[in-house]
C-alpha positions as a printed NumPy array, in Angstrom:
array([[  5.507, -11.78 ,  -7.781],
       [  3.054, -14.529,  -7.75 ],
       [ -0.618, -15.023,  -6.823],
       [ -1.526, -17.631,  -3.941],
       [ -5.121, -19.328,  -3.788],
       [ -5.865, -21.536,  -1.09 ],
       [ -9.002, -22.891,  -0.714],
       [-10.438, -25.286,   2.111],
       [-12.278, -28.025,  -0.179],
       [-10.088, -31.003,  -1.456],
       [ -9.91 , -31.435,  -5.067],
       [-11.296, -27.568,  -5.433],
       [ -8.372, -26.674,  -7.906],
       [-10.007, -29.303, -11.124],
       [ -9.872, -26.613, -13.876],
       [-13.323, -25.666, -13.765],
       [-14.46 , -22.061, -13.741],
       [-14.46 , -21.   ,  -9.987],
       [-15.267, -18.585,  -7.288],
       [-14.252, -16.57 ,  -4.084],
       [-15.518, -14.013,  -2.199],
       [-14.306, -10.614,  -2.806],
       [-13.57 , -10.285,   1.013],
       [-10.739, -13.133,   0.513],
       [ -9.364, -11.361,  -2.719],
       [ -6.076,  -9.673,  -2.093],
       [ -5.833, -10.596,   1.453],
       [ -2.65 , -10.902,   3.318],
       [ -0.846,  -9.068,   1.058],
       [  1.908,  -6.262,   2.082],
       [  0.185,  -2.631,   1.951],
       [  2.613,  -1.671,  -0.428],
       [  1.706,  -5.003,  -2.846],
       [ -2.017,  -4.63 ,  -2.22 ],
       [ -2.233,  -1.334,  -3.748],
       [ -1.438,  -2.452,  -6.789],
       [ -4.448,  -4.664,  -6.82 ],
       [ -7.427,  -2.559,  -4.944],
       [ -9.691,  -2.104,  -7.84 ],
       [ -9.945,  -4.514, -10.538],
       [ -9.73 ,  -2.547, -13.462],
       [ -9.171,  -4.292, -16.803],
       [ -5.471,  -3.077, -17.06 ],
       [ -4.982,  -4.592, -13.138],
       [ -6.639,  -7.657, -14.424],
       [ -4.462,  -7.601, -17.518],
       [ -1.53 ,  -7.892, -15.301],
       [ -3.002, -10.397, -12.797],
       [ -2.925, -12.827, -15.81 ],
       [  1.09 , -12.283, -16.59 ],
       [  1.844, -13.531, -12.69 ],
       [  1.765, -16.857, -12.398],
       [ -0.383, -18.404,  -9.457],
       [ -0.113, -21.665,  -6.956],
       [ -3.261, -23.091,  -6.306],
       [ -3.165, -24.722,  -3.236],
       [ -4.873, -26.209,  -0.027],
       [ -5.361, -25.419,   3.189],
       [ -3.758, -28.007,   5.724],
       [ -6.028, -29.868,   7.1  ],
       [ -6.285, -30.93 ,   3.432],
       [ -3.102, -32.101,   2.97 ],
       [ -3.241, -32.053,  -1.027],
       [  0.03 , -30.845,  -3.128],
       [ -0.413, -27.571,  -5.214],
       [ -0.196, -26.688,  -8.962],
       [  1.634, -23.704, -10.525],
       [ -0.993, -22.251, -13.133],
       [ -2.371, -18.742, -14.606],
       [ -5.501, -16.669, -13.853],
       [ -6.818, -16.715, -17.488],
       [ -9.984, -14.597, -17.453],
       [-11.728, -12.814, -14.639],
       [-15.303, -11.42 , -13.619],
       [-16.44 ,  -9.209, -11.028],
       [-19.998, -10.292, -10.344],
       [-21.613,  -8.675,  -6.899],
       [-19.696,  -9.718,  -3.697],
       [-17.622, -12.375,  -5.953],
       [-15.   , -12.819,  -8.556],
       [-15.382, -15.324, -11.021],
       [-12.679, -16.55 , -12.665],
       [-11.072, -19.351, -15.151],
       [ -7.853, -20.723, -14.878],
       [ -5.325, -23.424, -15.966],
       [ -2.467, -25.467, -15.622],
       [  1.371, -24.814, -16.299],
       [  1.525, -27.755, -18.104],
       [  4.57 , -30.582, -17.947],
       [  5.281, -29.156, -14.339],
       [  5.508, -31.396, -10.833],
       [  2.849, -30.807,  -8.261],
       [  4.278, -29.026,  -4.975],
       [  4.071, -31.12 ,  -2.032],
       [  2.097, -29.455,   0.71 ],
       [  4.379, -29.171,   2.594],
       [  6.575, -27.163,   1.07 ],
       [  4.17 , -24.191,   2.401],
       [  5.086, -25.012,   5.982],
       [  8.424, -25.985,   6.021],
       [  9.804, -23.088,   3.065],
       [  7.389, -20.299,   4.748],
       [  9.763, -17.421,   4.881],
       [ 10.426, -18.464,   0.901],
       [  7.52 , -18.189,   0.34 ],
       [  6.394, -15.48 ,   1.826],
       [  3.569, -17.18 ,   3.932],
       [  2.272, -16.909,   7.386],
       [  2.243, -19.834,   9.97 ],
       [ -1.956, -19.135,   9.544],
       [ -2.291, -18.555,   6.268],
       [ -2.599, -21.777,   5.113],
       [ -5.566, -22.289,   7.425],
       [ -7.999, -20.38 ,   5.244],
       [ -9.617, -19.926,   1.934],
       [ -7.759, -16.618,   0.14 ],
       [ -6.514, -14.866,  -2.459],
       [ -3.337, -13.503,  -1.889],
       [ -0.626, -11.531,  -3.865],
       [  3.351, -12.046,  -2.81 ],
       [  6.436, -10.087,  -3.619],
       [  8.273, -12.92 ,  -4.284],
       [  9.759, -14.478,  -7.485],
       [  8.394, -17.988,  -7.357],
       [ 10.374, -19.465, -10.798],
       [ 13.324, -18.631,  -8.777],
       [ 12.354, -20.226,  -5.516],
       [ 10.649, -23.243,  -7.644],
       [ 13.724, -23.772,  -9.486],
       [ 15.857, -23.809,  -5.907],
       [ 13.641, -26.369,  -4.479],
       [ 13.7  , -28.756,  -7.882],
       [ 10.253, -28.375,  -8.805],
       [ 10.926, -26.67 , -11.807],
       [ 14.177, -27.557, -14.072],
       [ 17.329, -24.921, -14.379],
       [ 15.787, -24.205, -17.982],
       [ 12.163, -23.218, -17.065],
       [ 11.06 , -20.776, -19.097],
       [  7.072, -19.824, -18.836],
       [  4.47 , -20.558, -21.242],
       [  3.553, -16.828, -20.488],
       [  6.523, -13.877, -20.521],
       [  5.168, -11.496, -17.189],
       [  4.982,  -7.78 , -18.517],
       [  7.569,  -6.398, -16.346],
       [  5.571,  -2.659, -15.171],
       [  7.036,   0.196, -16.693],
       [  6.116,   2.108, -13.552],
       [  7.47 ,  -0.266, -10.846],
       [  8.932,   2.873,  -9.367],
       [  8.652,   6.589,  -9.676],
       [  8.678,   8.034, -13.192],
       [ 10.93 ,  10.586, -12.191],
       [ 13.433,   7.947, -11.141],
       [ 13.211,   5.962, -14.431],
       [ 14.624,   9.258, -15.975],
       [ 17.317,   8.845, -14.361],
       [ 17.878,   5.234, -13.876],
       [ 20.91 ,   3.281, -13.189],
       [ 21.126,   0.469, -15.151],
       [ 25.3  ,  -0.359, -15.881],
       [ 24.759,  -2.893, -18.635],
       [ 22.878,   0.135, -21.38 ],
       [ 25.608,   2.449, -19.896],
       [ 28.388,   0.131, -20.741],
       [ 26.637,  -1.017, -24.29 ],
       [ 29.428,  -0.531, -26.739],
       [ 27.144,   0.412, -29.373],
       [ 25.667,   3.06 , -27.462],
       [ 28.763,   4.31 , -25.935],
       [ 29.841,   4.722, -30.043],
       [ 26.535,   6.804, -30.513],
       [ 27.23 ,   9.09 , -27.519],
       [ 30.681,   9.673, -28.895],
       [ 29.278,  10.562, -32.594],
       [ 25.657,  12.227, -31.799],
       [ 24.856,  15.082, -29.133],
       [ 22.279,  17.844, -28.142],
       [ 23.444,  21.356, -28.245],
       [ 22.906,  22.583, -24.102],
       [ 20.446,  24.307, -24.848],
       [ 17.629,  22.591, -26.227],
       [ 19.149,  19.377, -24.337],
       [ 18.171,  21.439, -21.106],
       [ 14.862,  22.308, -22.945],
       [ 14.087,  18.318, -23.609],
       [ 14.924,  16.903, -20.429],
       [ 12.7  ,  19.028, -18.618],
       [ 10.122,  18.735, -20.695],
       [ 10.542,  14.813, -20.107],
       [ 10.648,  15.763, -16.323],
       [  7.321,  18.034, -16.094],
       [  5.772,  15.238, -17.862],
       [  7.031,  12.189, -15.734],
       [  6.377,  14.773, -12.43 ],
       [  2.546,  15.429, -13.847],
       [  2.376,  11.284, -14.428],
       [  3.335,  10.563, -11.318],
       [  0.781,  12.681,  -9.37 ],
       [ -2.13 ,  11.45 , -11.898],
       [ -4.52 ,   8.462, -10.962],
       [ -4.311,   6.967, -13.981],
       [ -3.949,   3.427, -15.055],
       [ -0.033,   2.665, -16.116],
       [ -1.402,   2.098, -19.585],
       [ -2.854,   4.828, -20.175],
       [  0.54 ,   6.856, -18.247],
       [  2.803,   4.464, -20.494],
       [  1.379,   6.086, -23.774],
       [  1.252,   9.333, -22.846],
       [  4.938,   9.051, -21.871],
       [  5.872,   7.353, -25.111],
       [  4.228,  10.012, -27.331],
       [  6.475,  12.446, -25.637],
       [  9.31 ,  10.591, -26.677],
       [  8.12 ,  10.099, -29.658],
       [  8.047,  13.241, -30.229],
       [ 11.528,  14.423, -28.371],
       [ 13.216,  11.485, -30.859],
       [ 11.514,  12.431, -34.069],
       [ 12.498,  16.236, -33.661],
       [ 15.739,  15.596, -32.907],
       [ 16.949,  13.562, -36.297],
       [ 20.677,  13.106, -34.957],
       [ 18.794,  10.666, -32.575],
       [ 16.838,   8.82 , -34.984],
       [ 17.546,   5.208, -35.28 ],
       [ 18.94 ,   4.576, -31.623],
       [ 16.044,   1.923, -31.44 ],
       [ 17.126,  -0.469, -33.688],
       [ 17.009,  -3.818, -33.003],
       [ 13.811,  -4.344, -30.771],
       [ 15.135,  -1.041, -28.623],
       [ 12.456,   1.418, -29.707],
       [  9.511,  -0.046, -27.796],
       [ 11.524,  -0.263, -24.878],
       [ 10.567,   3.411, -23.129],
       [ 13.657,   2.304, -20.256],
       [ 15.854,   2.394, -23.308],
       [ 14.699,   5.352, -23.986],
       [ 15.034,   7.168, -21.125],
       [ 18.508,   5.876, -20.292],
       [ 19.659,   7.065, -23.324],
       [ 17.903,  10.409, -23.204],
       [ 19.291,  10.493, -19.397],
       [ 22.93 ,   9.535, -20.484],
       [ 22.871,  11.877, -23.265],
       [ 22.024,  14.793, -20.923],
       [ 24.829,  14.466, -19.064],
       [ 27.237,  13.873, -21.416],
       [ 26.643,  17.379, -22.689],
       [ 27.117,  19.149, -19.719],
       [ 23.724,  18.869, -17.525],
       [ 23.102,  18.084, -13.923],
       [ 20.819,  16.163, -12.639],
       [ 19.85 ,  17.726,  -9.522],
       [ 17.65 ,  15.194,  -8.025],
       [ 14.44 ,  15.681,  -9.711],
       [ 15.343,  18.103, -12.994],
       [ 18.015,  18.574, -15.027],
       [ 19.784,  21.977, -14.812],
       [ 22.981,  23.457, -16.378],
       [ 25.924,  23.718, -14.128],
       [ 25.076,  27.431, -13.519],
       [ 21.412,  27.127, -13.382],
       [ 19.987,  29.938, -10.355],
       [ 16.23 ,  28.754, -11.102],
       [ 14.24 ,  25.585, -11.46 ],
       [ 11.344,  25.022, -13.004],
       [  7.995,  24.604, -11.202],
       [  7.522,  21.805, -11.352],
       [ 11.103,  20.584,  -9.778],
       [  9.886,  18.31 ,  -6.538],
       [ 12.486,  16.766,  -3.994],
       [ 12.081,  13.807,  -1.982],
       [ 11.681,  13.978,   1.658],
       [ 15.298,  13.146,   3.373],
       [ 17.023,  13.04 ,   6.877],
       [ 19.152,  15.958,   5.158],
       [ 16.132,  18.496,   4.289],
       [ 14.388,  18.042,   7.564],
       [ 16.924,  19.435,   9.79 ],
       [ 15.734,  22.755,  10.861],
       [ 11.952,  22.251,  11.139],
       [ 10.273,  25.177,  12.642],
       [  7.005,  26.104,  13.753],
       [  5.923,  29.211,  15.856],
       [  6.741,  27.83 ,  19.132],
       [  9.426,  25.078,  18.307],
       [ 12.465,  24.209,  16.298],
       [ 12.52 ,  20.27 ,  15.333],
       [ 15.212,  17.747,  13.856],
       [ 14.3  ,  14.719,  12.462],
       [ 16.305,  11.769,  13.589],
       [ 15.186,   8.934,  11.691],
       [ 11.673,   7.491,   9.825],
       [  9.284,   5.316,  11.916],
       [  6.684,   4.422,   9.074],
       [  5.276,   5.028,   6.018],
       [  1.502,   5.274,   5.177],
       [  0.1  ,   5.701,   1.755],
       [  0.116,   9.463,   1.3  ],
       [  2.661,  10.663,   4.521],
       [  5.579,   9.338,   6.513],
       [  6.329,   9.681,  10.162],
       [  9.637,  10.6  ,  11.569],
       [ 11.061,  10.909,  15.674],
       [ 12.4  ,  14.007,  15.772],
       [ 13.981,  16.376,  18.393],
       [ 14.279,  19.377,  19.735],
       [ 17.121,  21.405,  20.866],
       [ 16.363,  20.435,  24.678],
       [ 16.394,  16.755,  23.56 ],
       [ 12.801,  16.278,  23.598],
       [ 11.503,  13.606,  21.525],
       [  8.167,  13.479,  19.307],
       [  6.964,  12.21 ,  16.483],
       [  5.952,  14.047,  13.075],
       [  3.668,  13.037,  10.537],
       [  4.024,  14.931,   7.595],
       [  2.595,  14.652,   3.59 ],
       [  4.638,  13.071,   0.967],
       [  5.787,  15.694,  -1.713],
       [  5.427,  13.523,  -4.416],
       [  2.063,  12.345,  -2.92 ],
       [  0.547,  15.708,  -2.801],
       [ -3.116,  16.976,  -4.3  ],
       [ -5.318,  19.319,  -3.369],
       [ -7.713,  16.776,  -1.659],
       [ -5.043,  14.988,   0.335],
       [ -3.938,  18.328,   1.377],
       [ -7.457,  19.405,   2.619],
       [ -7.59 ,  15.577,   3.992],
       [ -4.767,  16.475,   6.262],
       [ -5.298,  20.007,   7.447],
       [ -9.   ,  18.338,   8.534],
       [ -7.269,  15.298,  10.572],
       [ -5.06 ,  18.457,  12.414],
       [ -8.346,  20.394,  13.045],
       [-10.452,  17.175,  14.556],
       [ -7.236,  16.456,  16.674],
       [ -6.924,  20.065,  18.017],
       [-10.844,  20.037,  19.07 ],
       [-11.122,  16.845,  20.037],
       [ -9.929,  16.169,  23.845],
       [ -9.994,  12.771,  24.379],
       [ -6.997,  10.568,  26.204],
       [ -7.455,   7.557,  23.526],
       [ -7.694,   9.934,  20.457],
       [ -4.222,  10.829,  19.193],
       [ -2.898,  14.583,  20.442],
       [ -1.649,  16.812,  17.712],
       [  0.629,  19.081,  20.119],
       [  2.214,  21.396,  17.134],
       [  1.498,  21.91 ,  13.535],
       [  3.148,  23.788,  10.475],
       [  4.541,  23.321,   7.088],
       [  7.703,  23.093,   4.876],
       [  9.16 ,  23.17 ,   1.442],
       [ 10.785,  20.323,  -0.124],
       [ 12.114,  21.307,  -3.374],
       [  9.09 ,  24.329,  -4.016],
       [  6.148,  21.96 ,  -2.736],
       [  4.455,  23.244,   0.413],
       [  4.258,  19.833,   2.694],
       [  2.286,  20.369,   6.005],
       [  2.634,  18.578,   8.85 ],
       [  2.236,  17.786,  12.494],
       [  3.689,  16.938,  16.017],
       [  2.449,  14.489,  18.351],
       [  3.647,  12.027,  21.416],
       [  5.658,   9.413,  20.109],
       [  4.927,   5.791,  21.117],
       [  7.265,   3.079,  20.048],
       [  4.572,   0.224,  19.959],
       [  1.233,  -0.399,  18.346],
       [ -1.822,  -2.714,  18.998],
       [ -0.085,  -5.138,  16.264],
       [  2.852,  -5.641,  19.494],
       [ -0.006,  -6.753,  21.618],
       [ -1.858,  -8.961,  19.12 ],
       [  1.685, -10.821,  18.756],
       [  2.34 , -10.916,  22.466],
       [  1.564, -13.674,  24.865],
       [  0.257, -11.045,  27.127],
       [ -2.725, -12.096,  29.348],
       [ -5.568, -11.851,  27.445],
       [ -7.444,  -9.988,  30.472],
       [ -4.88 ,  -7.149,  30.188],
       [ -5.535,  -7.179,  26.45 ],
       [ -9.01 ,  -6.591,  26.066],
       [ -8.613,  -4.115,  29.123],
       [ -6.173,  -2.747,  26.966],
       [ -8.759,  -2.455,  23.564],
       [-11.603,  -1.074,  25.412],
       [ -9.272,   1.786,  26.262],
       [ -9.012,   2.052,  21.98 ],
       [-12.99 ,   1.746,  21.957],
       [-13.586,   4.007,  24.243],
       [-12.069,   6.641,  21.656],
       [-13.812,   5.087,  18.963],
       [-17.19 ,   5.536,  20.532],
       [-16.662,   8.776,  21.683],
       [-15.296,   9.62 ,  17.671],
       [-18.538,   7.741,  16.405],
       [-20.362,  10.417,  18.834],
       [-18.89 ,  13.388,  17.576],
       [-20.094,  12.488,  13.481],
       [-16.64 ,  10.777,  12.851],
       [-15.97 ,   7.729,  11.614],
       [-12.442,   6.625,  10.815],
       [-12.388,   4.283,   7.784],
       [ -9.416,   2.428,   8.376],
       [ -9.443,   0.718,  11.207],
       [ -6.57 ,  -1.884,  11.728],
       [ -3.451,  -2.765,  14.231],
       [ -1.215,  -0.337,  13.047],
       [ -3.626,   2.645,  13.58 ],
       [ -3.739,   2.034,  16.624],
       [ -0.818,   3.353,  19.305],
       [  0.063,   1.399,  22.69 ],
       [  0.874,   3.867,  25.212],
       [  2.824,   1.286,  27.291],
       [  3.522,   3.195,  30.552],
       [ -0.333,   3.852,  31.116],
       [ -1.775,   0.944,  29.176],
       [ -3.773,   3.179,  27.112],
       [ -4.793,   2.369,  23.146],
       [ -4.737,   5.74 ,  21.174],
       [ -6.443,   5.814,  17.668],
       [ -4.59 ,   7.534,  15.34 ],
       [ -4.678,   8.87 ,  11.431],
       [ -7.482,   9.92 ,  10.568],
       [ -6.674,  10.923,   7.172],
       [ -9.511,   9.045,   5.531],
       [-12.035,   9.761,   8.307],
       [-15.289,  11.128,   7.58 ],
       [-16.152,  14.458,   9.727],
       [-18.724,  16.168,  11.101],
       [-18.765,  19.718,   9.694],
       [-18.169,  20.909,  13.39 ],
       [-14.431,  19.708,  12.691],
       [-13.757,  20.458,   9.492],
       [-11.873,  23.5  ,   8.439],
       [-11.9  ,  22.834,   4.457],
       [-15.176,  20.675,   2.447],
       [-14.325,  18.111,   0.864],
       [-16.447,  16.032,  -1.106],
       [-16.09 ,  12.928,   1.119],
       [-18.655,  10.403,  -0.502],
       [-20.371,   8.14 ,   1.54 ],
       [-19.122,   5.19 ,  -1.506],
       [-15.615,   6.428,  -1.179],
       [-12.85 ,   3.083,  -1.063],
       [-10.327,   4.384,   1.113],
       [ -9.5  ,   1.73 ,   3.992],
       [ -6.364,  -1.348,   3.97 ],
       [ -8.625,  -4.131,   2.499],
       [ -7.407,  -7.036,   5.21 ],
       [ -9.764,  -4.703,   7.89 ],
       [-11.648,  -3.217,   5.381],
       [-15.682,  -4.078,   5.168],
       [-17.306,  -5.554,   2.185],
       [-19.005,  -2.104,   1.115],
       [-15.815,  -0.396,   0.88 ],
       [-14.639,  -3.201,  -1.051],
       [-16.894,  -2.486,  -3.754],
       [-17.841,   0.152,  -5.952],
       [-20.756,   2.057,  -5.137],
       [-20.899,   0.658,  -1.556],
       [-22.356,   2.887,   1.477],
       [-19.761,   3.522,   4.125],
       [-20.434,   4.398,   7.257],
       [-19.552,   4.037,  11.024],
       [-21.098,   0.542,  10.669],
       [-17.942,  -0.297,   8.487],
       [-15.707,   0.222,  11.467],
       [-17.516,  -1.59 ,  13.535],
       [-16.897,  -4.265,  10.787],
       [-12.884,  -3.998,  11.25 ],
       [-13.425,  -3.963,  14.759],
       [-15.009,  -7.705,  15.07 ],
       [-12.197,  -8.573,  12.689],
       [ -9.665,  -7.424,  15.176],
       [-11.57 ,  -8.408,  18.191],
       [-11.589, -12.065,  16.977],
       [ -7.977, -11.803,  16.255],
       [ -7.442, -10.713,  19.989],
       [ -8.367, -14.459,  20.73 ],
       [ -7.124, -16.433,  17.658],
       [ -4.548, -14.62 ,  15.815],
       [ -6.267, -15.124,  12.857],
       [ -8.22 , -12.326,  10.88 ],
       [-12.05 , -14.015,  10.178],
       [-13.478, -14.896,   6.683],
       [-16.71 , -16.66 ,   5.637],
       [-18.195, -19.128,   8.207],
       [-15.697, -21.204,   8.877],
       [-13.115, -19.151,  10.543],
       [-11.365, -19.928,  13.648],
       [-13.412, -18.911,  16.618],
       [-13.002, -16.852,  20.237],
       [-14.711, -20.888,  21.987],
       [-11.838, -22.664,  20.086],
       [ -9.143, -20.731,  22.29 ],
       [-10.738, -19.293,  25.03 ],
       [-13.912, -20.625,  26.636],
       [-14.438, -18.191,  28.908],
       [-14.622, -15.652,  26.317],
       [-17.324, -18.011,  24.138],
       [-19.936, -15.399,  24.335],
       [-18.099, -12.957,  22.596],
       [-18.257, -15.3  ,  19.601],
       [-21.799, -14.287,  19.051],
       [-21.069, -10.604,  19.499],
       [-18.655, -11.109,  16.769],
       [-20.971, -12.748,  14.455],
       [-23.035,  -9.365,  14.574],
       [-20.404,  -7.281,  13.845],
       [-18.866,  -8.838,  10.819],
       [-22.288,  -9.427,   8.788],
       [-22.062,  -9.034,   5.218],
       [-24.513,  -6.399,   4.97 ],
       [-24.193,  -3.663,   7.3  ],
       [-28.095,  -3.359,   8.293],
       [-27.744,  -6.73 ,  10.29 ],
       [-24.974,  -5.515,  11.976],
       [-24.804,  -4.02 ,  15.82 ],
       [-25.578,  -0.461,  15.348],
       [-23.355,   0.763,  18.474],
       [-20.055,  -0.31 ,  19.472],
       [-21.292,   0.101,  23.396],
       [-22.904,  -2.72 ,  23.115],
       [-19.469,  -4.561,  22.66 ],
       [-17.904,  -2.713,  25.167],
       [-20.178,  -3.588,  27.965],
       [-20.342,  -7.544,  26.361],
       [-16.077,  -7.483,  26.694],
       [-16.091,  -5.307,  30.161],
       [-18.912,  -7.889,  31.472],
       [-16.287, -10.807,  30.952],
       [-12.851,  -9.225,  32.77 ]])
């Protein structure tokens, strides 16, 4: 992973204390990446000074790029302040390395056309190394903390890493040491209920890491035989640990079964035993008026996933159903309120929910729904050369759903592209997943306590209050996302600050609209357009 800063201003990057906008922090980053870096705690910013950074220039600059560290950081307001330096003894990348290495990078053909702060999946040394920036021997002046939980901690306890199975040494130990069945089966799942519990928790992975450690601690220290496996640097190491604990395990006779050890003979899990979701366990879904198969995933959000599936007749839909492993009492009362505002809302550009019901996966309860499946979404259109007429005929389709949400108390809270379905054989928008919404008591059939500061939206659409903690969020923050998208309709470029790309630039027809815009993406949501009619009649007045 690495962190990319571009900024617009030559000679920007001179190793003075800086600033950006938190609206450009953790921008064009991959949903899955950008959760890792919503809320600057002092563990995330702990970890956002292990990756090492490029600081670069937009194009129109045309100024090469240094590798260097974030090396202290400071949320003040709408900004982050933050120091940085140099890795020192290391060539300057040529600019345009950005353009012509983009898919190595991990870089948009736009994104070097504005001032950011992004986060990539991508191991630069490696790519640096490739290119002959950096030599074969690079090793950096700071070691990255490689996150214990990278992944699931019920999959760390049973990893798969060969070279720790094939250790000679350890293979020796396995053949001298060993847990009687018994209180091996007692240990492991004791390690499992804790991992399950950890990875349920919203707790910092410091404060998870410890936790887990003291259990091991604990497993080692009353189990003697085991004492001593550490040696040589091994014992801080808690995926030594739990290799060896998982190896062990199995050695003397246990299964694992997915998610828990069990013996061979085992009739009962414990309660806490989950199971994943899986082609294989969703193939006799059935509700009181239909039987369903699922035939393969579609997408992933961050609490659910949706599936096509089928029914007997060959019917296909789509099913959005909660994650096991995601599962809490709130999301759970989140999602039985999005069924209940889609079941009394009738509107043709708010998603249908058309059948409902739950299932077990392992002994959690998942609920989930049935709607119409639609194979595209407004992100198709935005990256289609599709006239723009039948575009923004197409988007007021989507706000005329908003609106008539906004009328009934709702307001979504997470606007963007992919929220939004393209029902291509009527040319019809249809807003979907309102997991996040906020609701009108009318359509709710459980409280919850749905603060008016909660952060719940995809930063790249989300508005600066719901960036921030404390911030009021309202319908006025959708109408926020909205400009963003609206904007992007025209330039294909998401707007930040004053100098982004505008609507005149591409389209001068459409150069009214770049006023309209300007109202909806204020910083502070009292100067903002109070009601997204407005900006239906400005875009309907223009095709």
């Amino acid at each position: 992973m690495y962190c990319l800063l571009v900024h617009g201003r030559g000679g920007h990057w001179d190793g003075k204390p800086t600033e950006i906008e938190l609206n450009r922090f953790n921008t064009i980053s991959s949903e899955e990446v950008e959760d890792q870096f919503r809320k600057l705690s002092p563990a995330v910013i702990q970890k956002i000074s292990s990756i090492p950074c490029i600081f670069a220039y937009e194009d129109s600059q045309k100024m090469n790029a240094q590798l260097g560290w974030i090396d202290e950081i400071k949320v003040r307001g709408p900004k982050i302040l933050f120091k940085y330096s140099f890795e020192r003894g290391v060539e300057q990348i040529p600019f345009n390395f950005f353009d012509e290495y983009s898919w190595d990078f991990d870089i948009r053909e736009w994104e070097m056309n504005r001032t950011h702060w992004a986060f990539k999946d991508v191991d630069i040394v490696d790519i640096l190394i490739e290119k002959g920036i950096l030599s074969q021997g690079y090793s950096p002046s700071r070691k990255k903390r490689v996150p214990f939980f990278s992944k699931p901690i019920l999959a760390i306890v049973k990893p798969a890493i060969a070279e720790l199975y094939s250790h000679a040494k350890i293979d020796e130990l396995f053949e001298t040491y060993g847990f009687e069945q018994n209180s091996a089966l007692n240990i492991a799942n004791k390690v499992s209920r804790v991992a399950s519990f950890l990875d349920h928790v919203d707790w910092e992975d410091e404060a998870k890491e410890k936790m887990m450690m003291q259990l091991l601690t604990q497993v080692y220290s009353q189990n003697n035989h085991l004492i001593g496996l550490g040696e040589g640097g091994h014992t801080s190491n808690p995926i030594f640990h739990m290799t060896l604990l998982a190896k062990t395990l199995e050695q003397n006779g246990l299964k694992w079964n997915g998610s828990i050890y069990e013996l061979e003979n085992a009739k009962e899990l414990p309660d806490s035993a989950l199971k994943t979701l899986s082609l294989k366990n969703l193939e006799n879904i059935q509700t009181a008026f239909a039987e369903y198969k699922a035939i393969k995933v579609l997408g992933e959000g961050g609490s659910g996933r949706v599936y096509q599936v089928q029914t007997p007749n060959g019917d296909n839909y789509a099913m959005k159903i909660l994650a096991p492993e995601k599962i809490s009492s709130e999301k759970i009362s989140r999602f039985k309120n999005e069924i209940y505002f889609s079941l009394k809302t009738s509107h043709t550009n708010i998603i249908q929910v058309l059948d409902y019901g739950f299932l077990f996966v392992g002994e959690r309860k998942c609920p989930f729904y049935i709607m119409p499946i639609y194979s595209e979404n407004f992100r198709h259109i935005l990256n289609t050369e599709m006239d723009i007429n039948k575009k923004l005929a197409c988007f007021l389709t989507f706000l005329d759903g908003l609106i008539f949400s906004h009328s009934q108390g709702c307001w979504h809270r997470d606007i963007k592209p992919e929220n939004i379905l393209y029902d291509k054989n009527n040319d019809q928008l249809i807003l979907t997943d309102f997991g996040i919404a906020h609701i009108n008591e009318e359509f709710l059939i459980e409280n919850i306590e749905t603060k008016e500061q909660s952060r719940l939206a995809n930063f790249q659409y989300a508005s600066p209050e719901q960036r921030i903690e404390g911030g009021r969020v309202d319908h006025k923050s959708d109408i926020y996302s909205v400009g963003l998208i609206l904007n992007e309709i025209f330039t294909r470029t998401i707007p930040w600050g004053a100098n982004h790309k505008r609507i005149s630039e591409v389209e001068g027809k459409f150069s009214e609209l770049d006023g309209i815009v300007e109202q909806m993406i204020q910083h502070e949501a009292a100067k903002r357009i109070n009601d997204l009619q407005i900006v239906y009649d400005a875009i309907k007045s223009k095709i």
